[in-house]
C-alpha positions in Angstrom: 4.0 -98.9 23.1 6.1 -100.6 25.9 8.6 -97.1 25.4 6.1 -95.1 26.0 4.6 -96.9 29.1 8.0 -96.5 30.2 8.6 -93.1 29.4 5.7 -92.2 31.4 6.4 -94.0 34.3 9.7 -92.3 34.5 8.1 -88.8 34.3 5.5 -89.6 37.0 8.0 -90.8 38.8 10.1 -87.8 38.5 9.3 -85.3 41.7 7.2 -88.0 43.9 8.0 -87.6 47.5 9.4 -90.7 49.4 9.2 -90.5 53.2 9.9 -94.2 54.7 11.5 -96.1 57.9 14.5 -98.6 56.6 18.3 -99.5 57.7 20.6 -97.3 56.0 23.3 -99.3 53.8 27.4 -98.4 53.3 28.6 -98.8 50.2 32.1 -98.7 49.6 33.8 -97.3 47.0 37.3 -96.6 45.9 37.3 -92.9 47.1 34.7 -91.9 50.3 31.8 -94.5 51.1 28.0 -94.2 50.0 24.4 -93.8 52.3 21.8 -95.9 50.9 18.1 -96.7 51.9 15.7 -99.7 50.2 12.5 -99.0 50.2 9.9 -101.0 48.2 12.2 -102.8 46.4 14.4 -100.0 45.1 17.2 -98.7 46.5 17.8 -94.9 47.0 20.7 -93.0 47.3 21.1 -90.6 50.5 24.4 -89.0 50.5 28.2 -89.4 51.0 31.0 -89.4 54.1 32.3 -86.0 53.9 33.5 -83.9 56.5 31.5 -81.8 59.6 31.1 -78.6 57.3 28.7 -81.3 54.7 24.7 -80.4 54.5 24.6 -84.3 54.4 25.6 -86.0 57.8 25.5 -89.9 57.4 23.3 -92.0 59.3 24.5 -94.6 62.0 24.6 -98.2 61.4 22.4 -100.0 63.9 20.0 -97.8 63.8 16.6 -97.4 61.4 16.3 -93.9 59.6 13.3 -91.9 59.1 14.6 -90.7 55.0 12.6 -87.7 54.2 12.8 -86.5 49.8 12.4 -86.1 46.6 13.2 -88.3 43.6 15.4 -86.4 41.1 16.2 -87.2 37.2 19.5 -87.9 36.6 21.4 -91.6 36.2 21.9 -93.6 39.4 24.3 -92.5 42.2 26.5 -95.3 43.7 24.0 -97.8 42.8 21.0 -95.7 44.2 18.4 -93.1 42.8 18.9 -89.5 44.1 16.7 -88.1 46.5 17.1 -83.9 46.6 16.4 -82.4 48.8 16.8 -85.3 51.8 16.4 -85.8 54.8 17.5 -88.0 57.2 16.8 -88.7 60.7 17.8 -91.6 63.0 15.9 -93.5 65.3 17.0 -94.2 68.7 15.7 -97.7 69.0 19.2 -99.8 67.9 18.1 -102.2 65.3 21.2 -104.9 65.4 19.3 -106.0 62.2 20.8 -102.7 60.4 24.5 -103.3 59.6 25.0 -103.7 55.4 28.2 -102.6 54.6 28.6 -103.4 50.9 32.1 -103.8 48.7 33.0 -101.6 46.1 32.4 -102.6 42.7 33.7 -101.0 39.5 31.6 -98.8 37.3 29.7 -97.3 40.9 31.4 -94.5 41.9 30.9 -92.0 44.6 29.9 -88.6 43.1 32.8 -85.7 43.8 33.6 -84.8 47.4 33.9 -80.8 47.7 36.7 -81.0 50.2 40.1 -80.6 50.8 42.2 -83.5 52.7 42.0 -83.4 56.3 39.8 -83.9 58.5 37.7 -80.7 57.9 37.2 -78.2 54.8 36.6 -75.3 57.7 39.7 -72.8 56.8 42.0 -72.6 60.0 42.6 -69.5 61.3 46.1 -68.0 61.2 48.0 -68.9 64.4 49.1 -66.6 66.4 53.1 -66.8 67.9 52.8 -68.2 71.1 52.9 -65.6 73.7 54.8 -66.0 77.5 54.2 -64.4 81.0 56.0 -64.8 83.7 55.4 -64.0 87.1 56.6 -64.4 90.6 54.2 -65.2 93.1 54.5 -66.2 96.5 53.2 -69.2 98.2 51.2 -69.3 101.1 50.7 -73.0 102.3 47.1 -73.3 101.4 48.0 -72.1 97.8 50.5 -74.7 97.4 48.1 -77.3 98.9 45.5 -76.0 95.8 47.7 -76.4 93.0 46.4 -79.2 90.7 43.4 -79.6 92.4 41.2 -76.6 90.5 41.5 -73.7 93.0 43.7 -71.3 90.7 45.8 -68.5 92.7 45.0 -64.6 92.1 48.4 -65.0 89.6 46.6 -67.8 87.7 43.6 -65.9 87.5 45.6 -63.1 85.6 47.4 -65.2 83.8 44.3 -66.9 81.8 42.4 -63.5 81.9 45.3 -61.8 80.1 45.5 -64.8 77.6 41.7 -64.8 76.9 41.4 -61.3 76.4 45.0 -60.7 74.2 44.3 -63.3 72.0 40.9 -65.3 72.8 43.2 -68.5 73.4 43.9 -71.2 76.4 46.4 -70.4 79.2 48.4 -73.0 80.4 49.8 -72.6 83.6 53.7 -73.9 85.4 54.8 -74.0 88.1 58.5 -74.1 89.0 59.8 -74.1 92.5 62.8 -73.1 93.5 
């Protein structure tokens, strides 16, 4: 009888929405840390530290969190039930009240990261060589009393426009007196 009470709990509550305010908890763990919430008395779990590319951005300590989803079937992630799709917005307010950082324990791991090292997953573009111009330009005394201060000369001018437009890039600009 008490299996099936059970069993029926579970199902119902399979799919119910959660949408609370609580302090977001860090668990570590021995590969990227875990996003937490507690709400009622259970704890949910929110997401993982991954890079900028990641649907999931972690919440800031310090700070409440409006968490926004639904309860998913599957076993516990770092400690936590899964909420899928979530949602998770921070309030402004700091709430010095909001800093658990918890230690890493064995047997709760953090699910898979899908990332490569580094800081981001984003593939970098292919570089391309570095390219020079040179140009002689002659000073009047209010150019040279410009330089470093902002107020590029026509030759500067060129110089970035030709780099922006030959390979969308930066110019960086010397000067060399003779």
């Amino acid at each position: 009888m008490r299996l099936g009470l059970f069993i029926l709990g579970a199902i119902v509550a399979l799919g119910q929405q959660r949408n609370f305010v609580s302090c977001p908890i860090v668990r570590d763990t021995k590969t990227v840390p875990c996003f937490l919430a507690e709400y009622e008395g259970e704890t949910y779990f929110l997401g993982i530290q991954q890079d900028i590319t990641s649907e999931f951005h972690p919440p800031q300590l310090k700070h409440e969190v409006l968490v926004e989803g639904r309860i998913v079937s599957g076993p516990r992630v770092c400690g936590g039930i899964p909420l899928q799709p979530v949602a998770v917005s921070v309030v402004k307010e700091v709430n010095l009240a909001c800093n658990t950082l918890l230690p890493a324990e064995p047997g709760i791991e953090a699910p898979a990261a899908p990332r490569g090292p580094g800081p981001s997953s984003r593939r970098a573009e292919p570089s391309r060589p570095r390219e020079t111009f040179a140009g002689a330009h002659e000073f009047a005394v209010g150019d040279i009393l410009r330089l470093g201060q902002g107020h590029p000369s026509p030759m500067e001018h060129a110089c970035s426009r030709n780099a922006r437009n030959d390979s969308g890039g930066q110019a960086r600009i010397v000067h060399r007196f003779r």
